[in-house]
C-alpha positions in Angstrom: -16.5 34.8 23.1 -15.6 35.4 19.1 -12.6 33.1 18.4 -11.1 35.9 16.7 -10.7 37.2 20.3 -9.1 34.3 21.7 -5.5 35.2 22.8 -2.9 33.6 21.4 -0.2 31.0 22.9 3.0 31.5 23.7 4.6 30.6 19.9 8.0 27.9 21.8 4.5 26.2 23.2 2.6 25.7 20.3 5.6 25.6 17.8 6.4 21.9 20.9 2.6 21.0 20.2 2.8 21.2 16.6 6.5 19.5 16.2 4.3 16.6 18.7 1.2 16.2 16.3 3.4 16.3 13.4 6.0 13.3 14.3 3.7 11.4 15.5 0.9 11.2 12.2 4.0 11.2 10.6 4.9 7.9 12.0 1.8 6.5 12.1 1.2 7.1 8.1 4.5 6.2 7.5 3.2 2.8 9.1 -0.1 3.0 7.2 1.8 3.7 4.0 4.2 1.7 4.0 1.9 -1.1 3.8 -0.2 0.3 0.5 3.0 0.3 -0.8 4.5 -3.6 0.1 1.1 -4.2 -1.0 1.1 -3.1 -4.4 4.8 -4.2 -4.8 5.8 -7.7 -2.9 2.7 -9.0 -0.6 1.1 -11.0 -3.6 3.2 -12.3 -4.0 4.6 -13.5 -0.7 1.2 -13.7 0.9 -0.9 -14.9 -1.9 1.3 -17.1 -4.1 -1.0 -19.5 -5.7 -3.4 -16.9 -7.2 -2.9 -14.9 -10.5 -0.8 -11.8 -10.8 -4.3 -9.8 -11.1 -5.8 -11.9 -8.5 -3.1 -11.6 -5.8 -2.8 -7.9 -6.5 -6.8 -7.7 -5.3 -6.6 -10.4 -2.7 -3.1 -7.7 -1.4 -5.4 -4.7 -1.6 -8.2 -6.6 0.0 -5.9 -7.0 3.0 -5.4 -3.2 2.6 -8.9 -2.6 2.8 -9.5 -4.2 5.9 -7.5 -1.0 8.0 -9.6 0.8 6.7 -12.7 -1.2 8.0 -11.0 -1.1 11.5 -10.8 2.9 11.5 -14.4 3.6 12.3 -14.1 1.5 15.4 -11.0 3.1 16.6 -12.7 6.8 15.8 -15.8 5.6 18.9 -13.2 3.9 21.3 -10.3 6.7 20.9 -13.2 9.5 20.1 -15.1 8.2 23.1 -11.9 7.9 25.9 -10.5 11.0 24.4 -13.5 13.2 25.1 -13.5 11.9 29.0 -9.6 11.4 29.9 -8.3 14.0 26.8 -6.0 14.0 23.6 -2.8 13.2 24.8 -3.0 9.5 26.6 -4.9 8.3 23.5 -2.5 9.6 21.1 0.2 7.7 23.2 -2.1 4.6 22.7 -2.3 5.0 19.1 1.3 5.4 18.9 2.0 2.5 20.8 -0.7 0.1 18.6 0.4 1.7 15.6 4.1 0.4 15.7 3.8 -2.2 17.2 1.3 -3.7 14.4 4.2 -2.6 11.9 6.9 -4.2 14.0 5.4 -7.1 14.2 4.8 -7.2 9.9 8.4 -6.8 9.3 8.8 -9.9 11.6 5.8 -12.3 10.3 6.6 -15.3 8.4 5.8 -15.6 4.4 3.1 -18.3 3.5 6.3 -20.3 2.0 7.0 -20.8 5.7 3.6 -21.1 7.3 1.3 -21.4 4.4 -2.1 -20.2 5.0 -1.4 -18.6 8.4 0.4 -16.0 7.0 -2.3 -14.0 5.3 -4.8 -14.3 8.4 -2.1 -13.0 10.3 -1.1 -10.3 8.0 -5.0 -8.9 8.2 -5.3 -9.2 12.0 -2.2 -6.7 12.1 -3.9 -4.4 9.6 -6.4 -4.4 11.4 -4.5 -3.5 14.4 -3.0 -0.3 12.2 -6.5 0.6 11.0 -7.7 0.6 14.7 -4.9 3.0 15.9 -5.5 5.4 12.8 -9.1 5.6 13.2 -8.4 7.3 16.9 -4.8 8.8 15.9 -6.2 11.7 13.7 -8.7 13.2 14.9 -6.9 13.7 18.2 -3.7 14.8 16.3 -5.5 17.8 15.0 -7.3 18.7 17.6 -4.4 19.0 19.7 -3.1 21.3 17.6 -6.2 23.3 17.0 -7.4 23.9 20.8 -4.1 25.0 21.5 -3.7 26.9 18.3 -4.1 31.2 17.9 -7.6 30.8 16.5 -6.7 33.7 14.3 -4.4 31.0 12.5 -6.1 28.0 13.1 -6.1 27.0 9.7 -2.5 27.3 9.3 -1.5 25.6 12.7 -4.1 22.9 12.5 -2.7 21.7 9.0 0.5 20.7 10.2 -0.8 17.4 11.4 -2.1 17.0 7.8 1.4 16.9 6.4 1.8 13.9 8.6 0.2 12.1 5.8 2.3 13.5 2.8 5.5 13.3 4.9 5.2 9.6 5.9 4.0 8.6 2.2 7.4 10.4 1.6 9.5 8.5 4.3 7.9 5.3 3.3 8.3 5.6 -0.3 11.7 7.1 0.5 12.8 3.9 2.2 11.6 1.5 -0.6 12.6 3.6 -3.1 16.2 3.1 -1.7 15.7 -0.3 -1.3 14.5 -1.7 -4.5 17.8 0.4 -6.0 20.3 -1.1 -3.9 18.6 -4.7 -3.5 18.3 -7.0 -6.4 14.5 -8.1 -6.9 15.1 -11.2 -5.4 16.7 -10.1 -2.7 14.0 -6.9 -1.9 11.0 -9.8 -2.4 13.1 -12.3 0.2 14.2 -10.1 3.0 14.4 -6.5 2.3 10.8 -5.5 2.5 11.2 -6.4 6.0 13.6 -3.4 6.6 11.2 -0.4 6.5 8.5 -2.2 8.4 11.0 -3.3 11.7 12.4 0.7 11.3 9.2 1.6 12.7 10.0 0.4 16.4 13.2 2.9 16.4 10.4 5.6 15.1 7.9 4.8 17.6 10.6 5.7 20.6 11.6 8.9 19.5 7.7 10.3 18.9 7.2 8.4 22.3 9.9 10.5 24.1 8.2 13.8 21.9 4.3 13.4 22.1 5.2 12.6 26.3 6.2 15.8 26.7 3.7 18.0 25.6 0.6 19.4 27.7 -3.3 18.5 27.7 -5.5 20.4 25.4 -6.2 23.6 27.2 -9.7 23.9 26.0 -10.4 19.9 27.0 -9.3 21.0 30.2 -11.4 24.4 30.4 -14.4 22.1 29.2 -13.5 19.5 31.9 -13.7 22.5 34.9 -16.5 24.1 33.4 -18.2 20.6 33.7 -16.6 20.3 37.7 -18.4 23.7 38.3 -21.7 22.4 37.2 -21.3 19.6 39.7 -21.3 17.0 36.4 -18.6 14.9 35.3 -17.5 15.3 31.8 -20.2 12.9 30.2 -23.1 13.4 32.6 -25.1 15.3 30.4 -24.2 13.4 27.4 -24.8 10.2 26.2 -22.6 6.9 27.3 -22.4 5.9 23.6 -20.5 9.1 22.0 -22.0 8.0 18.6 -25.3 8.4 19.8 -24.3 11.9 21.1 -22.9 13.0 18.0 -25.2 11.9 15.7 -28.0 13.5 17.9 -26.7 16.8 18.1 -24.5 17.1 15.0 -25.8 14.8 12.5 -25.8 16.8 10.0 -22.1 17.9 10.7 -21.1 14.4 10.0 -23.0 13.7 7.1 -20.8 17.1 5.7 -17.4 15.9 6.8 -18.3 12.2 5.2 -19.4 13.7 2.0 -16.3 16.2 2.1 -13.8 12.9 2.8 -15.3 11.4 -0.5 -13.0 13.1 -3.2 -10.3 13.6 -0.7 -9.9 10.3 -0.3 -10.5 8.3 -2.8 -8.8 10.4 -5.0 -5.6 10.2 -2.5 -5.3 6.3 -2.9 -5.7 6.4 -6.6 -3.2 8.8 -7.1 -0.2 7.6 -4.7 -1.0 3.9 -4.2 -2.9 2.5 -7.9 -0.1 4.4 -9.6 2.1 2.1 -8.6 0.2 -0.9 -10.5 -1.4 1.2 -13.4 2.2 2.9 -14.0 3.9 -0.5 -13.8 1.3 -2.9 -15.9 -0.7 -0.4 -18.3 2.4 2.4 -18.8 5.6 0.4 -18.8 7.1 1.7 -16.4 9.6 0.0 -14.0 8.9 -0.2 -10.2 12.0 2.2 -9.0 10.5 5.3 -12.0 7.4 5.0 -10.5 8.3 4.9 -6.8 10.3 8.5 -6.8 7.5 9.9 -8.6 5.3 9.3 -5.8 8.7 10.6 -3.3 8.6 14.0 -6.0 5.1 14.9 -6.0 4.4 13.9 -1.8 7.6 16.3 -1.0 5.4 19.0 -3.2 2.2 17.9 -1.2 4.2 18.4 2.0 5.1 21.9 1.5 1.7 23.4 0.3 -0.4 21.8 2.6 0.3 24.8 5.1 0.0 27.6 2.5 -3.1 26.0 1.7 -4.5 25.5 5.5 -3.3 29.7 5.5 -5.4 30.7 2.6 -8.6 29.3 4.6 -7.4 31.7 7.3 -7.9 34.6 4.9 -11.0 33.1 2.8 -12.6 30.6 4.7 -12.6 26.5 4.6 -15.0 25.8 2.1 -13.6 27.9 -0.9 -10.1 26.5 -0.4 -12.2 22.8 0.0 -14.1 23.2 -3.1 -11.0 24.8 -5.3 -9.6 21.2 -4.3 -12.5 18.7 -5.1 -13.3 20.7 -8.5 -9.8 20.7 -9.3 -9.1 16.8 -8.6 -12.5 16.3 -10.9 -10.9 18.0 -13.7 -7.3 16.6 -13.9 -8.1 12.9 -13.5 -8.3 12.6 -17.5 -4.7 14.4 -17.8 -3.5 12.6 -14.8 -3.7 9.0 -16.6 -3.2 10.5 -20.0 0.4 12.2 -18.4 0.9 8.5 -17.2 0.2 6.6 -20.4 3.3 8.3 -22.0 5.2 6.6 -19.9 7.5 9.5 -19.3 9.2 10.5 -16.0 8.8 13.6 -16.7 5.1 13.7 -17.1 4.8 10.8 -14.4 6.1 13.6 -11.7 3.5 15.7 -13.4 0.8 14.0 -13.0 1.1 13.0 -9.5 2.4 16.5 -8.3 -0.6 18.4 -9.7 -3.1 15.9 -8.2 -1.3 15.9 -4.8 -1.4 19.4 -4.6 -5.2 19.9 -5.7 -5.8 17.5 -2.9 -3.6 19.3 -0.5 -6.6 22.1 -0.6 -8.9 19.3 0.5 -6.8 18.6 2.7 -5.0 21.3 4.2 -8.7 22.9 5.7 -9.9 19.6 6.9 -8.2 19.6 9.9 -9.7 23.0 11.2 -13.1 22.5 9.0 -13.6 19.8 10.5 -12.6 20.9 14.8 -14.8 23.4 14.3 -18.2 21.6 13.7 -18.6 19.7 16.8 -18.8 21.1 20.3 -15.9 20.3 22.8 -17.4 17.3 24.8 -18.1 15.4 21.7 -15.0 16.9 19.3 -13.4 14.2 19.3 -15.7 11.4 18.8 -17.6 14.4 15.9 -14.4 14.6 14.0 -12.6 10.9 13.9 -16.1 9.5 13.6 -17.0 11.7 10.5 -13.6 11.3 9.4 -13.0 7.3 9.4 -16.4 6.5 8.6 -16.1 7.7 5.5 -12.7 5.7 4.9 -14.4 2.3 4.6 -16.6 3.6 1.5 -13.9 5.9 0.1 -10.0 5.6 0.7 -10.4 1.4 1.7 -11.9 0.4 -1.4 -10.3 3.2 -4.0 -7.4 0.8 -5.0 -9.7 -2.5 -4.8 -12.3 -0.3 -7.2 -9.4 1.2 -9.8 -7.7 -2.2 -10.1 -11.4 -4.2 -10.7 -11.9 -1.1 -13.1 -8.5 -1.8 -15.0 -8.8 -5.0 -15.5 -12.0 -5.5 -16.4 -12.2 -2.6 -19.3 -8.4 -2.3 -19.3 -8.8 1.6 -19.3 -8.0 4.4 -17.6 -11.7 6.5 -18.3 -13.9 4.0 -15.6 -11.4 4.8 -13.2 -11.2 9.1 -14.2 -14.9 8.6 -13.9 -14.7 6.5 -10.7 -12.6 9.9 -9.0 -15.1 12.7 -10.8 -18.2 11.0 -9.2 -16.7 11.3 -5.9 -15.6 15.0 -6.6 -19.2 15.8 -7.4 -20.4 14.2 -4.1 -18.0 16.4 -2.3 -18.5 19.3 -4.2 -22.6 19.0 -2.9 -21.4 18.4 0.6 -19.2 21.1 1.2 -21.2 23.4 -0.9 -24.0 22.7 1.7 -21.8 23.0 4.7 -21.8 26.7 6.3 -18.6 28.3 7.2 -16.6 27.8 10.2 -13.3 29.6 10.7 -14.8 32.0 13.2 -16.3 29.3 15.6 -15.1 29.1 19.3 -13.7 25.9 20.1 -13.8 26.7 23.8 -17.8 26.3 23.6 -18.4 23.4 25.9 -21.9 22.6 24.4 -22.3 23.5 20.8 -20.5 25.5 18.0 -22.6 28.5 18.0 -24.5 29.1 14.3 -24.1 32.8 15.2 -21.2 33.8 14.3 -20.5 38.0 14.5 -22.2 40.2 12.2 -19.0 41.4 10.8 -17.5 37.7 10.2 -21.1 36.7 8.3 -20.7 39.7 6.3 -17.1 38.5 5.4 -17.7 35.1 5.0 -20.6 36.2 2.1 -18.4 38.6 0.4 -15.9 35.5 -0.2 -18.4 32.5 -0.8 
């Protein structure tokens, strides 16, 4: 069956499901966020006193880094669990991990009071968040897009994207507020602490919403189709989902790494390294650069869905590639915009970026739902998704801050984001189209899509 003819849900239904996927990656970035951000601002600080200002600042985003490390291992346990017992009791989990891990950061003594301690256990709780985002995504969007109108898909399934932008915004939000009404020495003592114990009063109310919703109707079409055959969901696949994936849709994940390259990298550069390039190369204070980041990610917010429409009308890899090429060719305006040191052309900078990577973005939630066949969707996606986190997004602001201050330029670092736009560019370029793909096929995303569609699809690419 042509996805085009799938019937649509009732909108209150899917309008619930979205609202779900939406507060909860909103919560769990805002977690994930909020720590880039203490990071760049206070944690050398308190964590990592007796280094350097430069030093600390790596050692902080080395602590960063390691989420990112713990992602891939979340994408096989969560991809794995949520392709036998469905979406909705792992994205519960990752909830639950998620704030907790963030609770507990607003709560953990400073190495003034424990010395040493304190930075081991600030890791092991990142690594805690980058466990429960390596699982959360992938089965936030596909949530959303196997209960989506498939006619929309693009649209509906980028909702969960603007998780991202939103909780970038409630976490710079919060700090921004709290740096203007808190002294410095009063933010660096006990104010940081605010935004991460928030989280627990967060965590109940997307609790109470994400409990509420239904399974994914095509998880649970897949799982009677499998009853029907007399095999259990994973009979006829392998135990290890990683080795299923990689067998069947290797090349579909070497795609949604290469894809993930500009996307990411490109994201931590531009909303988490601002915040030390804009302070320590440009001049400009903490609380100027901290609402330029709140501007440009309320921007981001609101075109990631136009953008995740236009792939509705003109397929996923157009919109993709307008976004990679794009990023690529503002990196050299983007730091130039910042060297002024003006507000004005700080917002600029970061709101043009943000939305040229809102059209990465925006598609990648359907782009990438669509390439892996239901059984193995989840583990495809969020495996092909956080893998490529450790080598992109985790070491972006390590790389850009090594960068800085070894040639104490901007032009390594614009360089370090155009090489990763080019990688993407190839992938993506390589990568068919997908927007008319069934996601109710059990086995595999069929390469035959209608004539008609084809025809379309090479009219427009």
């Amino acid at each position: 069956m042509a996805s085009g003819t799938t019937a649509p849900p009732p909108p209150a239904n899917l309008r619930r499901i979205v609202a779900a996927s939406l507060i909860g990656t909103t919560i769990e970035w805002y977690d994930f966020f909020l720590y880039g951000s203490a990071a760049a601002l206070v944690f050398n600080k308190l964590f990592f006193p007796d280094s350097d200002p430069v030093v600390g600042t790596l050692l902080s985003f080395l602590t960063y880094a390691v989420g990112f490390a713990a992602r891939p291992l979340g994408a096989l346990v969560f991809g794995h669990y949520g392709d036998r017992l469905g979406r909705k009791k792992l994205l519960v989990l990752s909830l639950l991990l998620m704030g907790g891990a963030t609770f507990a950061i607003g709560l953990l003594p400073t190495h003034a009071t424990i010395g040493s301690a304190a930075p081991v256990l600030l890791t092991v709780l990142r690594l805690v968040q980058g466990f429960a985002l390596g699982g959360e995504w992938g089965g936030a969007v596909l949530l959303v897009s196997e209960h989506g109108d498939a006619r929309r898909r693009g649209f509906w399934a980028s909702w969960p994207q603007t998780g991202a932008p939103a909780g970038q915004l409630l976490a710079t939000g919060v700090l921004s507020l709290l740096t203007a009404l808190l002294s410095d020495s009063a933010f660096g003592s006990w104010g940081w602490r605010i935004p991460f114990l928030l989280s627990g009063v967060l965590v109940i109310v997307g609790l109470w919403i994400r409990l509420s919703v239904d399974e994914s109707p095509v998880f649970k079409q897949a799982l009677a189709q499998a009853e029907a055959r007399k095999v259990t969901q994973t009979a006829d696949a392998e135990k290890l989902p990683l080795v299923s994936v990689l067998r069947h849709h290797w090349r579909d994940v070497l795609v949604a790494m290469g894809a993930r390259m500009a996307e990411n990298i490109s994201y931590y550069v531009i909303t988490a390294f601002i915040l030390v390039y804009a302070t320590t190369s440009a001049g400009v204070s903490k609380q100027t650069a901290l609402n330029a980041v709140l501007i440009a990610s309320a921007v981001h917010f609101a075109v990631i869905p136009a953008w995740g429409a236009l792939s509705d009308r003109i397929g996923r890899r157009p919109v993709y590639l307008l976004g990679a090429a794009g990023v690529g060719l503002w990196m050299f305006p983007f730091f130039s915009l910042i060297d002024t040191g003006g507000f004005g052309n700080l917002i600029l900078a970061v709101t043009v970026g943000l939305v040229l990577h809102g059209a990465m973005y925006a598609p990648q939630a359907a782009f990438f739902s669509e390439m892996f066949a239901t059984r193995m969707r989840y583990s495809g996606a969020s495996i092909g998704a956080q893998f490529a986190s450790v080598a992109a997004g985790a070491p972006a602001p390590l790389i850009a801050t090594a960068l800085l201050a070894d040639y104490d330029s901007s032009t390594p670092i614009a360089l370090y984001v155009i090489a990763a736009a080019v990688l993407t560019l190839i992938a993506v370029g390589a990568a068919k189209e997908t927007r008319h793909r069934d996601l109710a096929d059990i086995d595999s995303p069929t390469d035959a899509e209608p004539t008609a569609a084809r025809a379309a699809d090479a009219r427009i690419v």
